[in-house]
N, C-alpha and C positions, 0 to 999 in steps of 0.2 A: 500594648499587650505584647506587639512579636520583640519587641524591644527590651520588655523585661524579663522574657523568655530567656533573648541570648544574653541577659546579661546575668540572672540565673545560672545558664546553664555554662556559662565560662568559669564562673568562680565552681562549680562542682565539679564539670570535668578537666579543667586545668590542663589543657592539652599539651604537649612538647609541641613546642616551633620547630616544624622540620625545614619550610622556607628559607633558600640560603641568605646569608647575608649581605654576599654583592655577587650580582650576576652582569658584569659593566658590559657585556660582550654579545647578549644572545643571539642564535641565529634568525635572520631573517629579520629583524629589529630594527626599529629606525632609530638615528642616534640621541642619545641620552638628552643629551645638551641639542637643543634647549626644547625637544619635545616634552620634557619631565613638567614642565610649567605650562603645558596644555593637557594637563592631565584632569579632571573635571573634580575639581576638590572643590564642595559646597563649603566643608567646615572654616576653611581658609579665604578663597575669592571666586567668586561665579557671577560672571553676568547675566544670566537669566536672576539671579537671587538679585539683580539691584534693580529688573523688571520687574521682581514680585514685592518691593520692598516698596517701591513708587507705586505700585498698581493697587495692591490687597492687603501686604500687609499693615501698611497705615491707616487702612482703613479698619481694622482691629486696635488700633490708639484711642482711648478717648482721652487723652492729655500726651504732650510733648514726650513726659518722661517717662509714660508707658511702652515707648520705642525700645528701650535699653533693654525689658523684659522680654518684649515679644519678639525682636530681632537681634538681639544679643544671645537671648535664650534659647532661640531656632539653631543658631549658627551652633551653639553648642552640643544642642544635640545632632543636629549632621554632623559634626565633629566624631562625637561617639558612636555613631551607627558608621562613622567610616572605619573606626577603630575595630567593631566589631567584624568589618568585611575581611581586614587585614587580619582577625584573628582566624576567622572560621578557613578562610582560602588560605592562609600559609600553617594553620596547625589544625583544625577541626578535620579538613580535610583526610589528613594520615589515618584517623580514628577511623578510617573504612570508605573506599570505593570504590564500586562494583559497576564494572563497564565490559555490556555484550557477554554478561555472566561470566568473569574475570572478578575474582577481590583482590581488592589493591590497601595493602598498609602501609603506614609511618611514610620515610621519604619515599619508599615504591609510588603510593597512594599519590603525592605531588608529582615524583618525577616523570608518572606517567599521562599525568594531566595535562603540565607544565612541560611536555617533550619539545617544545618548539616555541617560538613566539607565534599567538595566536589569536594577532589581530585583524587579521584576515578571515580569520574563521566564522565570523559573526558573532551579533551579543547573544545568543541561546549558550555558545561553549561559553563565553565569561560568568553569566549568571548561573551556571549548573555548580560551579564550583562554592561558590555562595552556598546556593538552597542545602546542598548536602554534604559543607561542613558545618552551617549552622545547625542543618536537622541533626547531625551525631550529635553532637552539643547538647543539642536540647532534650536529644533522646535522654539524657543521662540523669535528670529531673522525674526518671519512669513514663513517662510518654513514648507511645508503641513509634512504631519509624514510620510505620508510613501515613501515621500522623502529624508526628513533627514534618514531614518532607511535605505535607500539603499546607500546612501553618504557612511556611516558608513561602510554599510557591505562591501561597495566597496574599501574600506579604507583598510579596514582589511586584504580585499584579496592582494590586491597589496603590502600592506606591507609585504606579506606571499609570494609572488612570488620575488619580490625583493630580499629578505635574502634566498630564496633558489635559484637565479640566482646567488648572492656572493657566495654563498656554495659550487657549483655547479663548480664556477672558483677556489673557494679557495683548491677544492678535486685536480680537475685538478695540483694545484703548487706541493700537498702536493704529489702525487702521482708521477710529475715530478722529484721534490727531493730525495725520496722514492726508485725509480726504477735507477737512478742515484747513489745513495749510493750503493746499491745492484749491481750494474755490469751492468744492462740493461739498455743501453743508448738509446737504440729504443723505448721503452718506454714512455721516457720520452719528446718526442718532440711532438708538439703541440695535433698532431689527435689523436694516441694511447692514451694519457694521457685523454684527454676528453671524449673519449669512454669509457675509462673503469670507469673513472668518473661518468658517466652518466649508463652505464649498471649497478652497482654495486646499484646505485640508484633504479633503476629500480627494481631488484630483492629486496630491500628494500621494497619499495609498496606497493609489491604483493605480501610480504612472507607470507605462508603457503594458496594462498588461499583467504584469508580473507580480509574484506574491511578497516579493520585497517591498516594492515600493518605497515608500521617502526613506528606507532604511538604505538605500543610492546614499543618501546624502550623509549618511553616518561619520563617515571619515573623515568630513568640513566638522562636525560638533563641537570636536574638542577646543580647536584653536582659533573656532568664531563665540565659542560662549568665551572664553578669557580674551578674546581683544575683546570682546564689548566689558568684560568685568572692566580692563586700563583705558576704554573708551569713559566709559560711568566715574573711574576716578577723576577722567582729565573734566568732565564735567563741573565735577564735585571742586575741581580744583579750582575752575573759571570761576562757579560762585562765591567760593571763598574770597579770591584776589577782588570780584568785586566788592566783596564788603568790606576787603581789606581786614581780612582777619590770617591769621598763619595757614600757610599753606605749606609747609615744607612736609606736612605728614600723611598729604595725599599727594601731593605731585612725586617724593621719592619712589613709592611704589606703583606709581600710576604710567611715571617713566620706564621704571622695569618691566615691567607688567606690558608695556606697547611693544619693548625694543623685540623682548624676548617672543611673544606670542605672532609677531609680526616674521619675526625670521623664523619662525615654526611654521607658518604661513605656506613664506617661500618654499622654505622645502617639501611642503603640499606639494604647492603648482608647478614646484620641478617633478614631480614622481605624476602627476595627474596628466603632463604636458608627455612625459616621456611615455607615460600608458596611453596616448590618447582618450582619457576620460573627457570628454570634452565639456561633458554638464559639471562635474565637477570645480573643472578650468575654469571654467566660464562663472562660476557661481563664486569659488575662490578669487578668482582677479577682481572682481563688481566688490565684494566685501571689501576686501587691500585698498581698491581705489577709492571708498567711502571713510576708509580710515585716514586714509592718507587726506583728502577732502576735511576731514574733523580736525585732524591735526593744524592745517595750515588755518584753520578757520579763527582755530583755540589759538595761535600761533599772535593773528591778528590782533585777536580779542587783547589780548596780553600787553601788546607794542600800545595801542591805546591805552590800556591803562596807567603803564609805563609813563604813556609821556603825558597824559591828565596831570599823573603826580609830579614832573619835572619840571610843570612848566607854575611860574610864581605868581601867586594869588594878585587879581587888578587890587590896584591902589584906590579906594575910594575918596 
């Protein structure tokens, strides 16, 4: 529904892109290259999406080539809703906004959003720009504003309950699998596993206290969900080699995808080591070192198979 809303209300009110074209430079920004590629693009590559693909969504298949609709068809439309962010926060925007009773238009309305880089600010200032250039948007379909503004916000939130009810089932598998490798098969069965799923969350929260909580951990998001997206390919990659089927169309991007998210990485634990963030550090190096443990592992996997096939069939 909020989806055909804004797509409604793009084709009516056809806003001017006041967003500039390249802003390579901005203050206080981290650099372009190669943070651009830890930027949490569902419609293109997310590793939480190759957790939900393994986890739920094949469980909506009931045949093979059901998979091309339901997870082809997903990615397409998080494709489009991403399109629609970029339309409402670089031109819906301008259409009006009104901050500490201040109205702001056309580029005013961006520039005075957009004064800074504002990734420090929290996700409450990224998601305001959303809610209310989608809400002018929509407004323009004759819906009062401060009902499109709550369409929106209610958009927002279900979207945010949603991917943390998947989360939430997908801790659950991983935790099953988890405690199962390790010896403890009690664990791993429906109730314990969701408890401790859900406790662990919990103490997330509420860490130290404070009304942030796991939102501490915001700033790892980006560049642990895309290594695990080129962790999922290098997977995808090991089972193809062993079937001996072509692999060259996941390992190309599955290489990129490690090199670049990996040195996005580093320059985390350089800014987290220089802040003294130390939970951050801490939580960033353990990820890197598990990557790096995958790699050598896949690394292995490979050199055997390598030489399975090198070496020449017994003579019976």
């Amino acid at each position: 529904m909020a989806l055909a809303l804004l797509f409604l209300g793009t084709l009516i009110a056809r806003p001017d892109l006041v967003a500039p074209t390249t802003n390579l430079s901005p203050v206080g920004a981290p650099p372009i290259w190669p943070m651009i590629f830890v930027v949490i693009a569902c419609g293109a590559i997310s590793g939480f999406h190759s957790l939900v693909s393994s986890g739920t969504s094949s469980k909506q298949c009931d045949a093979e080539t059901s998979s091309l609709t339901i997870g082809y068809g997903g990615m397409l439309l998080e494709g489009m809703l991403a399109t629609f962010v970029l339309v409402a926060c670089g031109a819906g925007i301008a259409m009006g906004l009104t901050t500490d009773g201040t109205s702001f238009m056309g580029v005013e309305a961006f520039n005075h959003h957009y004064a800074s880089w504002i990734g420090d600010t929290g996700l409450g200032n990224r998601l305001s720009a959303f809610i209310v250039g989608s809400a002018n948007m929509i407004e323009t379909l004759g819906i009062p504003e401060n009902v499109t503004v709550t369409i929106m916000g209610v958009f927002v939130v279900s979207f945010a309950a949603t991917t943390l009810d998947t989360a939430t089932r997908l801790q659950r598998y991983i935790v099953g699998e988890l405690t199962t490798a390790i010896g403890i098969p009690w664990a791993a069965k429906r109730h314990p596993a969701t408890i401790i799923a859900v406790v662990t969350a919990f103490i997330l929260a509420f860490y130290n206290g404070s009304r942030v909580g796991a939102m501490k951990l915001w700033p790892l998001f980006g560049a642990t969900n895309q290594l695990l997206a080129g962790l999922a390919l290098l997977v995808i990659t090991v089972y193809l080699a062993r079937k001996k089927s072509p692999i060259s169309y996941t390992l190309i991007p599955m290489a990129f995808m490690i090199i670049m998210t990996g040195w996005a990485m580093l320059i985390n634990l350089k800014e987290f080591y220089a802040g003294t963030n130390w939970l951050l550090f801490s939580i960033g190096l353990v990820v890197f070192a598990l990557e790096i443990w995958m790699i050598i592992e896949s690394v292995v996997v490979f050199m055997k198979l390598h030489s399975n096939v090198a070496e020449p069939s017994p003579v019976g």
